[in-house]
KETI-679059 format. One record per atom (N, C-alpha, C): residue number from 0; residue in one letter; x negated, y, z negated. Coordinates in nm, 4 decimals. Atoms other than C-alpha are relative to their C-alpha. Last residue first. Layout:
KETI-679059
<rec n="NUM" res="a" u="X" v="Y" w="Z"/>
...
end
This chain:
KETI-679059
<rec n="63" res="x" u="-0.0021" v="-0.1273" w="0.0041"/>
<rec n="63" res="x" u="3.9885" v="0.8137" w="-2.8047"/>
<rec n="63" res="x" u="0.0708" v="0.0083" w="0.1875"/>
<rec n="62" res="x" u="-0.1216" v="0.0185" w="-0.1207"/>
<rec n="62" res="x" u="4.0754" v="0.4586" w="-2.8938"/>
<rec n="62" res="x" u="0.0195" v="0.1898" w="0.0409"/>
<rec n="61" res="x" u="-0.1265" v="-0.0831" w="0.0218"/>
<rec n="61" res="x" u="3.8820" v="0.5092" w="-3.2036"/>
<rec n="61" res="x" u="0.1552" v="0.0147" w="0.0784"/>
<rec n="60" res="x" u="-0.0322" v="-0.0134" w="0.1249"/>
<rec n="60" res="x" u="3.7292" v="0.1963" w="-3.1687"/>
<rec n="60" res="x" u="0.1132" v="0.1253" w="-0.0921"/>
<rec n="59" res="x" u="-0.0882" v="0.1153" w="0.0491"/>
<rec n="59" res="x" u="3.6814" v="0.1786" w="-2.8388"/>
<rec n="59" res="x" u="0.0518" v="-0.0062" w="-0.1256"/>
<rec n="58" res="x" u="-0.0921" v="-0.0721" w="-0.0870"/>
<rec n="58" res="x" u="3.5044" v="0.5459" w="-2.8324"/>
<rec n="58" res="x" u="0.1132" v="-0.1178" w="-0.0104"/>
<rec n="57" res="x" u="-0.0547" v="-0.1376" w="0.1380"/>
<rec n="57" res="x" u="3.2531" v="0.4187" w="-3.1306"/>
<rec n="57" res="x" u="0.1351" v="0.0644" w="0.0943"/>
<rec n="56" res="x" u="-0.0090" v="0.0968" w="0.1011"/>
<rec n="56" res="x" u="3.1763" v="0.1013" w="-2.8824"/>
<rec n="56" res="x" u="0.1082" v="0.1173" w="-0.1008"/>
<rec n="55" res="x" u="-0.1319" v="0.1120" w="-0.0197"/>
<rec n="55" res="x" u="3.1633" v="0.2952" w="-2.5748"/>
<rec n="55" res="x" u="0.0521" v="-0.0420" w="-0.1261"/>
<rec n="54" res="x" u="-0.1246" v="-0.1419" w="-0.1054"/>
<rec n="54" res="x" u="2.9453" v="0.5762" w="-2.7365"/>
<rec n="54" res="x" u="0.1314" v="-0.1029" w="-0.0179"/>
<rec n="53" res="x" u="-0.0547" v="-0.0432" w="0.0841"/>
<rec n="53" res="x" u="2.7221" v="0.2771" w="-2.9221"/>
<rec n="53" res="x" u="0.0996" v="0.1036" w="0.0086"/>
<rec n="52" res="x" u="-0.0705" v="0.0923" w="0.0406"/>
<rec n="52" res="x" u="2.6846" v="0.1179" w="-2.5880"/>
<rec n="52" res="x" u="0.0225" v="0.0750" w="-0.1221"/>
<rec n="51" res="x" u="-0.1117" v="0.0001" w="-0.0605"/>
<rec n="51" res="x" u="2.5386" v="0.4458" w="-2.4458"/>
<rec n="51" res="x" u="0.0646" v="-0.1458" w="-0.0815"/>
<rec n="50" res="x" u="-0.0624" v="-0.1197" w="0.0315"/>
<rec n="50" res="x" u="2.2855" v="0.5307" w="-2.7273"/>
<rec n="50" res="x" u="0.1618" v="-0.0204" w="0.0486"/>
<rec n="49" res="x" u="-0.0979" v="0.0326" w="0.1344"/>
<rec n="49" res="x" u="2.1743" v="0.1221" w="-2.7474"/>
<rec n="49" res="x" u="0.0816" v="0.1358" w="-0.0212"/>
<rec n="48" res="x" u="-0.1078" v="0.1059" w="-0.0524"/>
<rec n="48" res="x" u="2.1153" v="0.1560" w="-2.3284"/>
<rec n="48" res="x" u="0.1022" v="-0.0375" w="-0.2036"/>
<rec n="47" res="x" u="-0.1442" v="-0.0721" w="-0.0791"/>
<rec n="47" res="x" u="1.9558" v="0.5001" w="-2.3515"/>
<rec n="47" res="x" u="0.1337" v="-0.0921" w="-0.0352"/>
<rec n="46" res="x" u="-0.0800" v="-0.1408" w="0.1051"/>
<rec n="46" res="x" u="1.7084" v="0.3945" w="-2.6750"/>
<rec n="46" res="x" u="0.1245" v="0.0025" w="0.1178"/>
<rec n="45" res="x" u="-0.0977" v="0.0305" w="0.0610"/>
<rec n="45" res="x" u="1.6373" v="0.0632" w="-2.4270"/>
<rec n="45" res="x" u="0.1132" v="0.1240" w="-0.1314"/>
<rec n="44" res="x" u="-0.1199" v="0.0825" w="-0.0905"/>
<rec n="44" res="x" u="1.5693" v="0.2321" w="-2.1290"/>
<rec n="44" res="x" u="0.0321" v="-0.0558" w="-0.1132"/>
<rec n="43" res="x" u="-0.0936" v="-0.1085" w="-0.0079"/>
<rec n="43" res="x" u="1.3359" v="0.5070" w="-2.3856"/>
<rec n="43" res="x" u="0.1453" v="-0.0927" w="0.1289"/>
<rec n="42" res="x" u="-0.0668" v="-0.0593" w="0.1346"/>
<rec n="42" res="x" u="1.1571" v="0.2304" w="-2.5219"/>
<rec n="42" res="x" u="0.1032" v="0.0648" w="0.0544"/>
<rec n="41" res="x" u="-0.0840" v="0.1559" w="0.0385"/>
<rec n="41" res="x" u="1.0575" v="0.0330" w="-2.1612"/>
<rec n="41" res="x" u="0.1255" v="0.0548" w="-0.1815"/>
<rec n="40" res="x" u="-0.1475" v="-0.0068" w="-0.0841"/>
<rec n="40" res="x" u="0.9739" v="0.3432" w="-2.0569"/>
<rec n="40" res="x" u="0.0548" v="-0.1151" w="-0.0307"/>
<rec n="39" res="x" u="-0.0931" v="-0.0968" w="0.0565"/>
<rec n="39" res="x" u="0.7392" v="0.3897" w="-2.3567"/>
<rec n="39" res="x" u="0.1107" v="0.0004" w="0.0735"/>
<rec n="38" res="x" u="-0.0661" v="-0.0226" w="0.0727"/>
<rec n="38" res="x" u="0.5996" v="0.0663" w="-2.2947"/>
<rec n="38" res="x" u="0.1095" v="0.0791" w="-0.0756"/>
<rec n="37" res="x" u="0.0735" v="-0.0084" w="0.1430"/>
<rec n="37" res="x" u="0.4656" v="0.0684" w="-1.9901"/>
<rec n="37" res="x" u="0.0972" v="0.0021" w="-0.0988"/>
<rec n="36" res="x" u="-0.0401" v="-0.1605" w="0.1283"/>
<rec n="36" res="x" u="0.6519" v="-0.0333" w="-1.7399"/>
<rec n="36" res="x" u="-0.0811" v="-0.0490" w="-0.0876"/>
<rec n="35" res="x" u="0.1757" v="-0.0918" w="-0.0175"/>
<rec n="35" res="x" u="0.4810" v="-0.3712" w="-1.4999"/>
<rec n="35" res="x" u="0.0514" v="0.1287" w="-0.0515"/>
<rec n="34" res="x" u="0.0814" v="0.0554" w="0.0751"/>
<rec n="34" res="x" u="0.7969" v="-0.5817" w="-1.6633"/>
<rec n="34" res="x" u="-0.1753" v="0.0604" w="0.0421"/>
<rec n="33" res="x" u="-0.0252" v="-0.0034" w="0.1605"/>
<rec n="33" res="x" u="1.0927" v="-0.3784" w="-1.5657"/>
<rec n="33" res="x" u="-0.1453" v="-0.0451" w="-0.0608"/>
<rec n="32" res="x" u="0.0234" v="-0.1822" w="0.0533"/>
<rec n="32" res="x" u="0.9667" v="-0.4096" w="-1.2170"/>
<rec n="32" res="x" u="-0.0317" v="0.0291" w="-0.1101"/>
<rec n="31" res="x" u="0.1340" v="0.0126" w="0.0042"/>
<rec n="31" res="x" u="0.9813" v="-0.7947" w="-1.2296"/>
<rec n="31" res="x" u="-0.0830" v="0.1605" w="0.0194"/>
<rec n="30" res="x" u="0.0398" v="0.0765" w="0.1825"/>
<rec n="30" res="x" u="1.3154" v="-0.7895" w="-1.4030"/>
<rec n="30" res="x" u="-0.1433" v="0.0078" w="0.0719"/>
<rec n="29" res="x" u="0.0196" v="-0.1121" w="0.1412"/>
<rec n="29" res="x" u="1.4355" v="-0.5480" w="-1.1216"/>
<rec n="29" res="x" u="-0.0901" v="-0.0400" w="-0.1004"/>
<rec n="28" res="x" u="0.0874" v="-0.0938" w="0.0070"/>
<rec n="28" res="x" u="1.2744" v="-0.7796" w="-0.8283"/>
<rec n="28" res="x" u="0.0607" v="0.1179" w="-0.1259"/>
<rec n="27" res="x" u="0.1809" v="0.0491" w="0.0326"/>
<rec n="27" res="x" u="1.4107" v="-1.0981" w="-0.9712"/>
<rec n="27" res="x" u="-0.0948" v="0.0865" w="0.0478"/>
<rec n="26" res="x" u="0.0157" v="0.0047" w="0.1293"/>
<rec n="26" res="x" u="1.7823" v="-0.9369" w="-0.9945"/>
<rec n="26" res="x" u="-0.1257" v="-0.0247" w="-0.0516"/>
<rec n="25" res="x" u="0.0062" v="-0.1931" w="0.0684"/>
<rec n="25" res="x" u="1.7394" v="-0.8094" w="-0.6299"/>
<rec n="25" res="x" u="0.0093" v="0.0024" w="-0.1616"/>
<rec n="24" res="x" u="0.1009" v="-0.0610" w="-0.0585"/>
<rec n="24" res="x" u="1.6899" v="-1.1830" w="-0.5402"/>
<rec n="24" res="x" u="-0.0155" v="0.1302" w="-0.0244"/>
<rec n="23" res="x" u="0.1148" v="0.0127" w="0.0850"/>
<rec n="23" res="x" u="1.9486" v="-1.3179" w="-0.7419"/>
<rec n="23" res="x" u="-0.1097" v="0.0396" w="0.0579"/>
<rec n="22" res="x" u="0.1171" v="-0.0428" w="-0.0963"/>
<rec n="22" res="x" u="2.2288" v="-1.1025" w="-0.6291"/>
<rec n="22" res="x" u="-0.1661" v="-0.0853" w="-0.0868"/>
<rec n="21" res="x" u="0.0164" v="-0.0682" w="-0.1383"/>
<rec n="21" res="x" u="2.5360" v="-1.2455" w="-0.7330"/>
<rec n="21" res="x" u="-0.0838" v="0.0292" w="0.0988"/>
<rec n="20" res="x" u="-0.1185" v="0.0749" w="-0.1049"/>
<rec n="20" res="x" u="2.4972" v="-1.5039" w="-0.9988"/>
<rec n="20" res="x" u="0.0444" v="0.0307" w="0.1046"/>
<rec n="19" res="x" u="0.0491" v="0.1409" w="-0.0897"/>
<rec n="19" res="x" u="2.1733" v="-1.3452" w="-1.1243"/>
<rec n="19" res="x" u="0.0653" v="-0.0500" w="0.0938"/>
<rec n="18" res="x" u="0.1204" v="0.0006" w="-0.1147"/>
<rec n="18" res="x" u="2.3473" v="-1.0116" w="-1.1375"/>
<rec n="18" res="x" u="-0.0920" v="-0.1140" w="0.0113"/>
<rec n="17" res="x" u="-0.0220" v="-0.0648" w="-0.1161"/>
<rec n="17" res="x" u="2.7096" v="-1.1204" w="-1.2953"/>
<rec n="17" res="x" u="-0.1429" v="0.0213" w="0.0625"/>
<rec n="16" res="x" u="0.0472" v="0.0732" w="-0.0978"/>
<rec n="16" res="x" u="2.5308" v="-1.2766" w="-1.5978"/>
<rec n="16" res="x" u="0.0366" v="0.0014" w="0.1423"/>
<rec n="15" res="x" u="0.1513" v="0.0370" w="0.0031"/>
<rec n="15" res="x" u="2.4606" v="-1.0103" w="-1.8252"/>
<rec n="15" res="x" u="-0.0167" v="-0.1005" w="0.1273"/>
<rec n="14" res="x" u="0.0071" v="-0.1782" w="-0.0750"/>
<rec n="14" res="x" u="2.8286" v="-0.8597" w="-1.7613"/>
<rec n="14" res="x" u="-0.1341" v="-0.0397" w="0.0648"/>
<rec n="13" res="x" u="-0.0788" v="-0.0076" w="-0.1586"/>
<rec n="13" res="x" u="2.9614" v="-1.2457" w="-1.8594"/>
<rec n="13" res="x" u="-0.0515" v="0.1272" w="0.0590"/>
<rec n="12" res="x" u="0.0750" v="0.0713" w="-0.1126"/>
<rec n="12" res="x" u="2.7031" v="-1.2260" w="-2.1357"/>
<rec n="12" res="x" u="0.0575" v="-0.0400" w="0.1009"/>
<rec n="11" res="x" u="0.1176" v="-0.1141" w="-0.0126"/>
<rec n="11" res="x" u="2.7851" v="-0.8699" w="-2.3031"/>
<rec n="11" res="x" u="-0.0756" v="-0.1227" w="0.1109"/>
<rec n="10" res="x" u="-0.0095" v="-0.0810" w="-0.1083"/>
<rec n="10" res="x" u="3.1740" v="-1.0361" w="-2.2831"/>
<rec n="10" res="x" u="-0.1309" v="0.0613" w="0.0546"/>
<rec n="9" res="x" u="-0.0236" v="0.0844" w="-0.1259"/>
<rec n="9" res="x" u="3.0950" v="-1.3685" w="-2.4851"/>
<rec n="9" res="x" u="-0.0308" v="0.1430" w="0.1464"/>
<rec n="8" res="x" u="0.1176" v="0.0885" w="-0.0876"/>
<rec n="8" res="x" u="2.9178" v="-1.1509" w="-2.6911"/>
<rec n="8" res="x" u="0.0021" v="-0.0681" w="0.0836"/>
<rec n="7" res="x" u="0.0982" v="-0.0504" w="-0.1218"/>
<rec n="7" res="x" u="3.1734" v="-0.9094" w="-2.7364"/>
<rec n="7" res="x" u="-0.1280" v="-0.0283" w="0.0363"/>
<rec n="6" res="x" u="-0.0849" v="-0.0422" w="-0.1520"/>
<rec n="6" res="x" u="3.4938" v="-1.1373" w="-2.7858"/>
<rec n="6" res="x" u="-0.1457" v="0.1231" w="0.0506"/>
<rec n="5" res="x" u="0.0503" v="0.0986" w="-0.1005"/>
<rec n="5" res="x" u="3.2137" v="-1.3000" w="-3.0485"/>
<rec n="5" res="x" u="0.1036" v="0.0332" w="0.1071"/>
<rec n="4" res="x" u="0.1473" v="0.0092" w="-0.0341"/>
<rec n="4" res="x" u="3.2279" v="-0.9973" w="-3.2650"/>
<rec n="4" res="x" u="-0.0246" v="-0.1376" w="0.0887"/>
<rec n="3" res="x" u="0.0421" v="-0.1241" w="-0.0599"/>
<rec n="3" res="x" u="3.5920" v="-0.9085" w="-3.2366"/>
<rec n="3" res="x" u="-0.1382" v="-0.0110" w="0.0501"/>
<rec n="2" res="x" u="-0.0318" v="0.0086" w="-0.1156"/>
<rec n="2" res="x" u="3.6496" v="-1.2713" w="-3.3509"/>
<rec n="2" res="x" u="-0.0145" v="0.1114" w="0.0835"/>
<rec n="1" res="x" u="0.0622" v="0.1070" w="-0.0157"/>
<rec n="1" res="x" u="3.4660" v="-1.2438" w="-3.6711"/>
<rec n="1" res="x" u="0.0108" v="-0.0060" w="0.1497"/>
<rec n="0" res="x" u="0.1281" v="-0.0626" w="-0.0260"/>
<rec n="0" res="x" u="3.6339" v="-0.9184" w="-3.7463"/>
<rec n="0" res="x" u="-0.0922" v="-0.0939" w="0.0765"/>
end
């Protein structure tokens, strides 16, 4: 179990770190977007982003 859970942190920060390492200039205008949202869009991007990872996650798992 232990190892399941750090095969997907290593993996959430190899995904995480692909757009600095590629595009850092289009990565420093999202994050500076991201950061003049109000709050509620800032809620409802993260509600989408924990809805869809829990999908994947629950879909991996079953191996559907």
């Amino acid at each position: 179990m232990m190892n399941t859970v750090l095969l997907a942190i290593g993996l959430v920060l190899v995904v995480e770190g692909l757009g600095p390492l590629l595009a850092p200039q289009g990565w420093r205008n999202m994050v500076s977007q991201l950061s003049q949202q109000n709050d509620n869009v800032l809620r409802r991007i993260g509600g989408c982003l924990v809805v869809a990872g829990s999908v994947i996650a629950y879909m991996m798992y079953v191996r559907i």
